[in-house]
N, C-alpha and C positions, 0 to 999 in steps of 0.2 A: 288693468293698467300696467303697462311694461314697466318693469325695472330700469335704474338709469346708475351711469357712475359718473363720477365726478373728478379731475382730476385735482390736488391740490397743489398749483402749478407754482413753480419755482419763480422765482424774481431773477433774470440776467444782468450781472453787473460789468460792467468796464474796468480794465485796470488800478482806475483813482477811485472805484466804490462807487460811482456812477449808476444809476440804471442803465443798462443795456435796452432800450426800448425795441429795437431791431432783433433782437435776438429773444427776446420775448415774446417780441409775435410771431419767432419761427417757432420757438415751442408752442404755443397755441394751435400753430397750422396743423403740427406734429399730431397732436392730441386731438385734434378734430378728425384729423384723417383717419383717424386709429379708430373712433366711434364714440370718445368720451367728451363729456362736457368739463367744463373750468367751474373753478374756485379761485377766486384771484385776492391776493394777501392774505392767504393761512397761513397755521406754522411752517407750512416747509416755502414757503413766498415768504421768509421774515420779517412780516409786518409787522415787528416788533422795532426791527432797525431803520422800515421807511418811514420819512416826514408823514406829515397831516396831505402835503401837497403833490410829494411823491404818491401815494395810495390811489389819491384823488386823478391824476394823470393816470397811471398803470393801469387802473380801472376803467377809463375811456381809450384806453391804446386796446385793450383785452375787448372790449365790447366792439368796438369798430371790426377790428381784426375777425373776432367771429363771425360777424357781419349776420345774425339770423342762423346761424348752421349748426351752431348748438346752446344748450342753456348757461349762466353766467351766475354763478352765487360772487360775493365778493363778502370779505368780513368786516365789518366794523368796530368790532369790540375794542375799546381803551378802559382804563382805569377807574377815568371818570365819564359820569354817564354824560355829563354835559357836549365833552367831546365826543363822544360814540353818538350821540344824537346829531350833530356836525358832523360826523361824517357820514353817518345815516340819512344826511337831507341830501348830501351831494352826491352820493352814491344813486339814490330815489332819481336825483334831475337825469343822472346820466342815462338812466333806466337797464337795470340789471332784473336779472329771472328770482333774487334772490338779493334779502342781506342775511348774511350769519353775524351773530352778537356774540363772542367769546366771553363765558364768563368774566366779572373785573380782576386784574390782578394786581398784586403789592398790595392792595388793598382789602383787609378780611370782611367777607361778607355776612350778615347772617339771609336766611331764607328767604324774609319780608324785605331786606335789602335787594334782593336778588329781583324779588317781583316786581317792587320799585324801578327796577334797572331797566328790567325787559318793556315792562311796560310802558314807562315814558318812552323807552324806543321806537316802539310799535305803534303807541299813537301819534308819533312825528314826521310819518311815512306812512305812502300804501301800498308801495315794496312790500310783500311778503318776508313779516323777519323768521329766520330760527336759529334756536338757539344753540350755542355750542359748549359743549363739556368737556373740558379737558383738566380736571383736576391737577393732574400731574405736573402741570404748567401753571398755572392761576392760583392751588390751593383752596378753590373754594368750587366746590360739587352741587349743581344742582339737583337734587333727591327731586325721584321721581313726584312724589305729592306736589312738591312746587312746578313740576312739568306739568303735572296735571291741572293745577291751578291755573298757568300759564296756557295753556291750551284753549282755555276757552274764552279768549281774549281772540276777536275777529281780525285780528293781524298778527295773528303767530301761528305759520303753518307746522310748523316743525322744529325738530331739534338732529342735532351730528350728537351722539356721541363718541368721543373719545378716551374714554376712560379705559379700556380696553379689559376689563371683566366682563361677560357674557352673564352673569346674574343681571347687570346695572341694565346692559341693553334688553336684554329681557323685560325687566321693568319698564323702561321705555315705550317695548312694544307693545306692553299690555297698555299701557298710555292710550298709544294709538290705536291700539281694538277699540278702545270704551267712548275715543273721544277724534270723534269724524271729521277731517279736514287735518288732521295733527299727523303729520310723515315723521320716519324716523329712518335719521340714515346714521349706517356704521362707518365706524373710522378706523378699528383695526382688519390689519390686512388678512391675519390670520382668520377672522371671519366673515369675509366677502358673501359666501358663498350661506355660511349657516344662517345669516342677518337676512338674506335675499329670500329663501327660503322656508323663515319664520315668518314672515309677514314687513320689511326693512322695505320703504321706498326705494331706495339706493344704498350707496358707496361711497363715501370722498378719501381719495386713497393718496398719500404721498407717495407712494413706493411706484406706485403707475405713472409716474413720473421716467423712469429707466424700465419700466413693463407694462406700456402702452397696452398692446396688441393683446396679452396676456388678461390684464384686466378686463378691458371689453370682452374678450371671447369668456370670462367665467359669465356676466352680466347678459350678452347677448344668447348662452348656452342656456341660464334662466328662463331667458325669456321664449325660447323654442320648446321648451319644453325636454330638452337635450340634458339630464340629469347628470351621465354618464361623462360626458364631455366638460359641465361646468366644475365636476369634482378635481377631474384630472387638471384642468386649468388651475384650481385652488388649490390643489398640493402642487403644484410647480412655483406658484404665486407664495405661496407660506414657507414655503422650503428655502428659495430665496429671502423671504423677509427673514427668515432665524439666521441664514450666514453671513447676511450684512448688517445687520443690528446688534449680530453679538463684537463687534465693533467697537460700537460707543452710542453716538447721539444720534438716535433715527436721519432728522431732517440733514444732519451736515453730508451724515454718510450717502444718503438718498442725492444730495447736491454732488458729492467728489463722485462719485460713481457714476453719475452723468456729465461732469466733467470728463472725468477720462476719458469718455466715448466723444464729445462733443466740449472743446473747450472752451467756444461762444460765451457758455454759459456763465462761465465768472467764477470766480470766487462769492462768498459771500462777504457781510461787514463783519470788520471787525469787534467782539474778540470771538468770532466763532472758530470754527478746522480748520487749522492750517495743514498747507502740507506734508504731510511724510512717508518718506519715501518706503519707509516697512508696511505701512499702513495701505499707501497705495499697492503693493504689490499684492497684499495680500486681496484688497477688493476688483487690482483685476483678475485674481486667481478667480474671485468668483463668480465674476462678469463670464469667463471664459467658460466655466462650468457648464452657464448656462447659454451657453451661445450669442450673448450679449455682443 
């Protein structure tokens, strides 16, 4: 089965913080053309700052758009499971390839909470859920044992990890040696290529957001069996993620960096990155590096 990547595509806003709907489905086009599939409302889509209704729209604007040409995960993970099953039904009607469940956040979980969570998700839909780990963001980590638990639940294909330790994904992917039907896609950029390699369905990548073309060719070099080609795409791909993250905040810097190329895009809601002008200089220095 070929490898796949996933882009996790930004949300376009309007001047007043609007969604930009028009300009979201240019980036969609953008990322289709390139050879990647959508994730619509992850972290770098701030689906922390859109409505219950906003999501719910963005969601049928992205599926339309794609029209069949690539696959469409979309997240639903909230705080409370009540709501993330709410939007997990409306997501189901729209009919997406995918829902991802972001771990709860603000809210501490323990393990049994956790399978509580996923589960009632997964029986409220037959969307294919998987689940997403991004500690860093949530505070609360799904250990692999509860993946594994969760696994063999007939409506939980997989999990994104984002934790970005290569021990944690490692784990995961012994998950999914043991337990059949269970994918595991990586979330950091720096290991595209080693996740794909190891045995990693996919990729959901923010950064291929401003390195479309890049992304697909490490994925589609996988998938040729082209070794020599997917590495050199990965060190160009990782070399850029270390000089624009050591910046600040992955998703804002991933957002101004595609502003500056394409200023459609919007700012995001506030209180995220504003602009500055030392700041921008210095990320087009590195646009420019790379022939961005």
């Amino acid at each position: 089965m070929n490898k796949e990547a996933f882009v996790a595509l930004v949300a376009c806003f309007n001047e007043d913080e609007t969604i930009n709907y028009a300009a979201t489905r240019a980036q969609v086009r953008r990322q289709v053309s390139a050879g990647n599939n959508i994730m619509c409302a992850g972290t770098n889509g701030d689906f922390s700052a859109l409505t219950f209704e906003e999501k719910v729209r963005l969601c049928g604007e992205v599926v339309d758009e794609v029209d069949g040409k690539a696959r469409v995960i979309v997240n639903a993970g909230m705080p409370a499971t009540f709501e993330t099953v709410a939007l997990a039904k409306e997501f189901d009607r729209i009919g997406v390839d995918g829902i991802a469940v972001i771990t709860p956040f603000f809210i501490a979980c323990t393990q049994d909470g956790l399978v509580r969570h996923f589960t009632s998700v997964a029986d409220a839909v037959s969307t294919p859920i998987y689940l997403y780990d991004i500690p860093a963001r949530t505070q609360n980590h799904i250990e692999p044992e509860t993946a594994r638990q969760l696994a063999s639940h007939g409506n939980i294909s997989g999990i994104k990890d984002s934790g970005g330790a290569q021990e944690t994904l490692e784990a995961y992917l012994e998950v999914g040696r043991s337990e059949p039907g269970f994918d595991v896609y990586s979330g950091p950029d720096q290991l595209v290529h080693w996740a794909l390699t190891n045995g990693a369905r996919g990729c959901i990548s923010g950064l291929g957001n401003v390195m479309p073309e890049v992304l697909a060719r490490i994925v589609a070099s996988v998938n040729a069996g082209n070794d020599a080609e997917a590495r050199a795409a990965q060190e160009t791909y990782a070399a850029f993620r270390t000089d624009l993250y050591k910046l600040g905040y992955p998703p804002a810097l991933v957002k101004r960096a595609l502003y500056l190329r394409d200023p459609s895009v919007g700012l995001s809601r506030q209180p995220a990155l504003l602009p500055d002008p030392e700041q921008d200089r210095a990320i087009e220095a590195i646009l420019a590096k790379y022939d961005l």
